[in-house]
VMD Tcl script that draws the C-alpha trace (Angstrom):
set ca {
  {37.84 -60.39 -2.36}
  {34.71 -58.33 -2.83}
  {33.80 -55.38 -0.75}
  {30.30 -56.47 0.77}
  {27.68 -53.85 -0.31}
  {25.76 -51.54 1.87}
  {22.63 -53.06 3.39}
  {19.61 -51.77 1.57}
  {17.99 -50.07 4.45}
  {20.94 -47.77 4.79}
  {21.11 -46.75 0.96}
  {17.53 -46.27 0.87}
  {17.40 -43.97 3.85}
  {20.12 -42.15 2.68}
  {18.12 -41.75 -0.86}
  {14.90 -40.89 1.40}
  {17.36 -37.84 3.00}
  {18.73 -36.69 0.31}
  {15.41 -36.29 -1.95}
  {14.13 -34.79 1.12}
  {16.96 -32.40 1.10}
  {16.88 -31.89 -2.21}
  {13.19 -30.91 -2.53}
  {13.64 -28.55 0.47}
  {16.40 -26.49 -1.52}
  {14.28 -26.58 -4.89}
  {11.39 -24.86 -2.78}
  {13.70 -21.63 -1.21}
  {15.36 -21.70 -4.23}
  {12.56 -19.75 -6.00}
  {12.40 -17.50 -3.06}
  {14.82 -14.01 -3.43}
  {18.15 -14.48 -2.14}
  {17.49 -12.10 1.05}
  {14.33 -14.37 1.93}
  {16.20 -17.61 0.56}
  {18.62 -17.68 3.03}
  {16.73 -17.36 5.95}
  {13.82 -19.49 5.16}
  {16.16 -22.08 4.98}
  {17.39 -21.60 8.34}
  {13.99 -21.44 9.60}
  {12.78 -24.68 7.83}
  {15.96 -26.80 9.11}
  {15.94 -25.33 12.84}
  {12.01 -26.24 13.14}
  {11.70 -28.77 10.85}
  {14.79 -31.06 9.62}
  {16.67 -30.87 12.96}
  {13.75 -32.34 15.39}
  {13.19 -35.30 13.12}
  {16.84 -35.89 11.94}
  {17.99 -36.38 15.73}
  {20.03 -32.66 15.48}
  {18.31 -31.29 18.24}
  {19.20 -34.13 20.47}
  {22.54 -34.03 19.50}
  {22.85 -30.53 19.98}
  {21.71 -31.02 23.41}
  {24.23 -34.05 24.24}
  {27.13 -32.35 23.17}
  {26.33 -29.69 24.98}
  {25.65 -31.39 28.26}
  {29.26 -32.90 27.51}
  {31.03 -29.54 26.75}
  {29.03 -27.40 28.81}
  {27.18 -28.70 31.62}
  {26.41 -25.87 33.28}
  {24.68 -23.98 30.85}
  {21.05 -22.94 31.70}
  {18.36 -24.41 29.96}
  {17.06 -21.53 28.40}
  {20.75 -21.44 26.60}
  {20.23 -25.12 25.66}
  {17.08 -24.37 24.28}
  {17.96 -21.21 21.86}
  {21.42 -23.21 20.75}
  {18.87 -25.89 20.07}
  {17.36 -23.34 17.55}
  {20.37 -20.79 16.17}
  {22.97 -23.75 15.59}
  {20.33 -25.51 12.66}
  {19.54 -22.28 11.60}
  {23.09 -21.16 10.88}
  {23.35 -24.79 9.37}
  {20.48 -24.31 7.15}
  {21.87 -20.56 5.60}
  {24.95 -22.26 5.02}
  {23.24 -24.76 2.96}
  {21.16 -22.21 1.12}
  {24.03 -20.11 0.79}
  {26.25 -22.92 -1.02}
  {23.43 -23.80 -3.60}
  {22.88 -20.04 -4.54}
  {26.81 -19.55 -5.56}
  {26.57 -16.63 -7.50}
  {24.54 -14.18 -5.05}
  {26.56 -15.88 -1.87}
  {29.83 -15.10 -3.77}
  {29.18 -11.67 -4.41}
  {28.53 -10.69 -0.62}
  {30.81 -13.09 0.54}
  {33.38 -10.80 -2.06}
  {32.13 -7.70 0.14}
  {32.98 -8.32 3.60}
  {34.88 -6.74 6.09}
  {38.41 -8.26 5.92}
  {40.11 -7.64 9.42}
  {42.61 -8.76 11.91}
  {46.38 -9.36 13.27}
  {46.95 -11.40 10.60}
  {46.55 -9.87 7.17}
  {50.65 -8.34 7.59}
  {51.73 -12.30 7.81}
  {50.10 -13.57 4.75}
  {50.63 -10.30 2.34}
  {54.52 -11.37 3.25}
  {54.41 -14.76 2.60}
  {52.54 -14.01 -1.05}
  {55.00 -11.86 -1.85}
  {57.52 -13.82 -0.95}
  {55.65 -16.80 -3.50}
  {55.50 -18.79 -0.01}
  {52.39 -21.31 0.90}
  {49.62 -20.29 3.36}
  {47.43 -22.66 5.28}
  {44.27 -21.34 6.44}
  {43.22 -23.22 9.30}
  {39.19 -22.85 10.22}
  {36.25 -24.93 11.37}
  {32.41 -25.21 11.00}
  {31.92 -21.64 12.74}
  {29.60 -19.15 10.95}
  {30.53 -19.69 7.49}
  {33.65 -20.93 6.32}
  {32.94 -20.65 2.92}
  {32.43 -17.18 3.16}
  {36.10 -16.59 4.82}
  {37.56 -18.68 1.61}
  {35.47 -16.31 -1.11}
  {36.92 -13.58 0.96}
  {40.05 -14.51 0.96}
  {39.94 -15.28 -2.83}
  {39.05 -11.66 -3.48}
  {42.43 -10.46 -1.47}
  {44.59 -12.64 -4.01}
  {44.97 -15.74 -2.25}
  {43.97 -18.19 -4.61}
  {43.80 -21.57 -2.22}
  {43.02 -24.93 -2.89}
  {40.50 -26.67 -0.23}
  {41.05 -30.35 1.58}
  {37.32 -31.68 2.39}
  {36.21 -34.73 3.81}
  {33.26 -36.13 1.57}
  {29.30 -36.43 3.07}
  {28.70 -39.61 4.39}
  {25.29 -39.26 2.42}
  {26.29 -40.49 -0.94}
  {23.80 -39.23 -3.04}
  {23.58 -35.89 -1.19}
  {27.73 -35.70 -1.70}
  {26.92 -36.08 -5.69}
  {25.22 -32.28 -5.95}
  {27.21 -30.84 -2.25}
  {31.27 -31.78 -4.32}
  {29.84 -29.90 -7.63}
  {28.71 -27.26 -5.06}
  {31.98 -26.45 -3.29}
  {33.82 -26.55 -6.76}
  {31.43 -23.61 -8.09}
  {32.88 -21.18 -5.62}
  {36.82 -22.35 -6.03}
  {39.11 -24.76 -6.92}
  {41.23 -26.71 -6.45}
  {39.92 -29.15 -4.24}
  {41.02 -31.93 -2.56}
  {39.43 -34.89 -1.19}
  {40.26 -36.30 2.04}
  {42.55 -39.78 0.95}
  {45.66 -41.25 -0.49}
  {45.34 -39.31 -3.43}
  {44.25 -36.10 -2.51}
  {46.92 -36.09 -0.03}
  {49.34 -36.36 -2.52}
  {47.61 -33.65 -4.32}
  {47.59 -31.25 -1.84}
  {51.29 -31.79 -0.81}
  {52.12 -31.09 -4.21}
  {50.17 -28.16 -4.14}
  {51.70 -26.72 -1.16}
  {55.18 -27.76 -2.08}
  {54.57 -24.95 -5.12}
  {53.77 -22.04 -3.39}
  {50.62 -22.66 -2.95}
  {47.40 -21.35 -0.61}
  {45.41 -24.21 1.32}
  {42.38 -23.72 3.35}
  {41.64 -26.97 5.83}
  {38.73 -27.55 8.25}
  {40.55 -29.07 11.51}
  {37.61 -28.84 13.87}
  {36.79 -32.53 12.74}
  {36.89 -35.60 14.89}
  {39.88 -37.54 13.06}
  {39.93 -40.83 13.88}
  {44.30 -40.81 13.31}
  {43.85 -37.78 15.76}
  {45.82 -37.07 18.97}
  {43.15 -36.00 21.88}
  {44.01 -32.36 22.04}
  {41.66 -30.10 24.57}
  {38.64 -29.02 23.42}
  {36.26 -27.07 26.09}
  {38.17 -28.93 28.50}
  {37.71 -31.97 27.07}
  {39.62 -34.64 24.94}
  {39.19 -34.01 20.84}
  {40.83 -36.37 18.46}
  {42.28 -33.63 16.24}
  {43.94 -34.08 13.09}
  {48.25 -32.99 12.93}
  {48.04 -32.36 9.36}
  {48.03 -28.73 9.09}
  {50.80 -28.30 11.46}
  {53.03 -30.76 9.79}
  {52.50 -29.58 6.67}
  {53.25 -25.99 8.05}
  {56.35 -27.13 9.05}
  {57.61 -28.76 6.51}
  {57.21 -26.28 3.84}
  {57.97 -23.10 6.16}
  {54.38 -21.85 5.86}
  {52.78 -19.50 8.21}
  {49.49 -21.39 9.72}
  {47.16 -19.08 10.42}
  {43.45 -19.19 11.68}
  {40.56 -17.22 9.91}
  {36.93 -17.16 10.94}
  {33.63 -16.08 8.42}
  {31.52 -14.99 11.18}
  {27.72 -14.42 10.43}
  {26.97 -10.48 11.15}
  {23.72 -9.58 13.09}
  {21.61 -9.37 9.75}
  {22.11 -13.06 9.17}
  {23.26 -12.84 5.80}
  {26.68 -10.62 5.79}
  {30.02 -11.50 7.02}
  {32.88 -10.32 9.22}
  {35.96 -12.08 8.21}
  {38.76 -12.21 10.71}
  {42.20 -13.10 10.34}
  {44.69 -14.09 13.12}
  {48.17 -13.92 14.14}
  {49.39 -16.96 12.57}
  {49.91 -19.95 15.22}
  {53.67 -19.82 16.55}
  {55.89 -22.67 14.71}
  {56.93 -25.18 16.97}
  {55.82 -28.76 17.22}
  {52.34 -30.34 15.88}
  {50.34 -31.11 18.80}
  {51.37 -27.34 20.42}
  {50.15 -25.74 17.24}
  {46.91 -27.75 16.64}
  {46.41 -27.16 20.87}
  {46.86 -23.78 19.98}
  {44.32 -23.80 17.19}
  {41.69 -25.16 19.13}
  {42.04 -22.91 21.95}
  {41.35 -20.15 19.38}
  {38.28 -22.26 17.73}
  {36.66 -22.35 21.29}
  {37.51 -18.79 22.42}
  {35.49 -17.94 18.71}
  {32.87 -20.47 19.34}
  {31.88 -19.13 23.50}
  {31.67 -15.46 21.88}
  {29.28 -17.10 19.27}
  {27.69 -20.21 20.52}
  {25.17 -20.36 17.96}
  {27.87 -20.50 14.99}
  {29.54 -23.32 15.83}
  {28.51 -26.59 14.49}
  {26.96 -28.14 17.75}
  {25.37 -30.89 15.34}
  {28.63 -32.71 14.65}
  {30.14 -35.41 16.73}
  {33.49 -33.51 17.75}
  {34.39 -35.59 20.78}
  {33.10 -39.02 19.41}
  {36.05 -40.91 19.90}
  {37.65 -38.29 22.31}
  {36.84 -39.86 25.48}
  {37.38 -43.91 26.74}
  {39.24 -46.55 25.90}
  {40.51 -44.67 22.60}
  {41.63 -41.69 24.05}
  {43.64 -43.58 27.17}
  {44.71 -45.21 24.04}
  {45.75 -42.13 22.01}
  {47.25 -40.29 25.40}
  {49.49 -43.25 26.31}
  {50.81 -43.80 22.84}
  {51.52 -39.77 22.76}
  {53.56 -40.07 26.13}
  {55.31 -43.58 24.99}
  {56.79 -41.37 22.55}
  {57.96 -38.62 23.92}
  {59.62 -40.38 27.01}
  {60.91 -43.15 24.79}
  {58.66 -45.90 25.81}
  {56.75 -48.63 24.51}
  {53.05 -47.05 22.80}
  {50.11 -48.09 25.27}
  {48.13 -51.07 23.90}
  {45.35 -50.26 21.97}
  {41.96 -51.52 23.31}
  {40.30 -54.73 22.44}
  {37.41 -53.06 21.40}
  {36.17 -49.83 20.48}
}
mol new
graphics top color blue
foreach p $ca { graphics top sphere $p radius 0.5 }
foreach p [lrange $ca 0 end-1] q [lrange $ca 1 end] { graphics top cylinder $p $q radius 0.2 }
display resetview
């Protein structure tokens, strides 16, 4: 049976975004790295993020997180959150100036005592993060202090963009390992030896359990927890948070998350995230569809199933449609 293919206006608007992309990044490309940065921030904020729909979105999730924030807020979030999108951009396709500042942060927090004992004691580490300031700036960091880690990504949907943005990630570190069958068996067998992982769980995952998120139901993603677990490795939360200049980073390190079951621990995590996130609204990925599939028929779905379980019942019946 043959996969149907994608229907042509689809691929060809995701060509159309991509060149688009593409020709934006040649132009602040020949800019100085200091300028680079934040021209790109500028140009996605005022340009890219009205006509892509990313101010909108912005706004929605924002009315669903936060619906009391005034409108004034709404309207500078509207601005900072592409911006900060935009540097990171800039900041992934200029790997060799990124990496050396990234190399020269401030590396501080509870948490640093924890993971110098587990290296020494040739243990795993999972870094746990999310789309807040710059995560790639945390793992460069982190690099620098001896903590070689592998990375588990989930690809672009923009196929043509995810070409260039894969052989982007790899220039700053590898391993990597790509959301699947496969590179779930990679990164198991990476852990397994000892080694350092760095994971993005502020994603909406579709397998997810509806953990909180500003008060409301997130489909969040067990994996990090389990695989804590299992191979007796302190999880532990680390943020690359943009300093005032816009182009610096403070990189903090928490107490790793207490061991005890999955859904605590990933609860845990996200009540971290969104502590992070209300000190630094504009950081925080606003753009991305966190609660898609967190509220409805899917997460009465997801809740029932969770407390079928763990009083021994049947699972809830999932909906008809979603």
């Amino acid at each position: 049976m043959t996969t149907p293919k994608d229907p042509l206006p689809m691929r060809a608007g995701e060509y159309v975004v991509n060149l688009f992309l593409r020709g934006l990044l040649g132009l602040v490309r020949l800019l100085p790295y200091r300028m680079r940065v934040p021209a790109m921030g500028w140009l996605t904020s005022r340009l890219v993020a009205p006509l892509a729909g990313y101010s909108r979105r912005v706004r929605e999730n924002l009315a669903h997180a936060c619906p009391d924030l005034p409108e004034a807020e709404i309207r500078r979030l509207t601005r900072d959150v592409p911006d900060n999108a935009g540097r990171n951009i800039a900041e992934l396709y200029s790997p060799e100036s990124f990496a050396q500042r990234a190399r020269t942060s401030k590396v501080r927090g509870p948490g640093l005592p924890a993971i110098r004992e587990a290296r020494a004691e040739k243990r795993p580490v999972i870094f746990v993060t999310g789309h807040f300031g710059n995560f790639n700036a945390a793992r460069i960091a982190m690099i620098e202090q001896g903590f070689d880690m592998g990375v588990f990504y989930r690809p672009m949907k923009n196929r043509y963009f995810n070409r260039h943005y894969i052989g982007a990630m790899a220039a700053l570190s590898e391993p990597m390992f790509e959301q699947g069958k496969r590179g779930m068996v990679q990164m198991v067998k990476h852990v397994r030896g000892g080694g350092v992982l760095a994971i993005l769980a502020d994603l909406n995952a579709h397998d997810g359990y509806p953990l909180e998120f500003f008060g409301k139901p997130a489909l969040t993603s067990l994996v990090t927890a389990e695989l804590a677990l299992k191979f007796n490795a302190p999880l532990v939360p680390v943020w690359g948070l943009r300093a005032e200049n816009g182009i610096d980073f403070d990189i903090i390190v928490e107490e790793p998350i207490q061991h005890s079951d999955p859904k605590t621990m990933l609860q845990e995590f996200n009540s971290r995230l969104e502590a992070q996130v209300r000190d630094h609204m504009g950081q925080w990925l606003w753009i991305h569809r966190r609660w898609k599939d967190g509220t409805g028929p899917l997460a009465d779905y997801r809740v029932g199933r969770s407390n079928a379980r763990s009083t021994g019942g049947q699972d809830a019946q999932p909906p008809e449609k979603l």
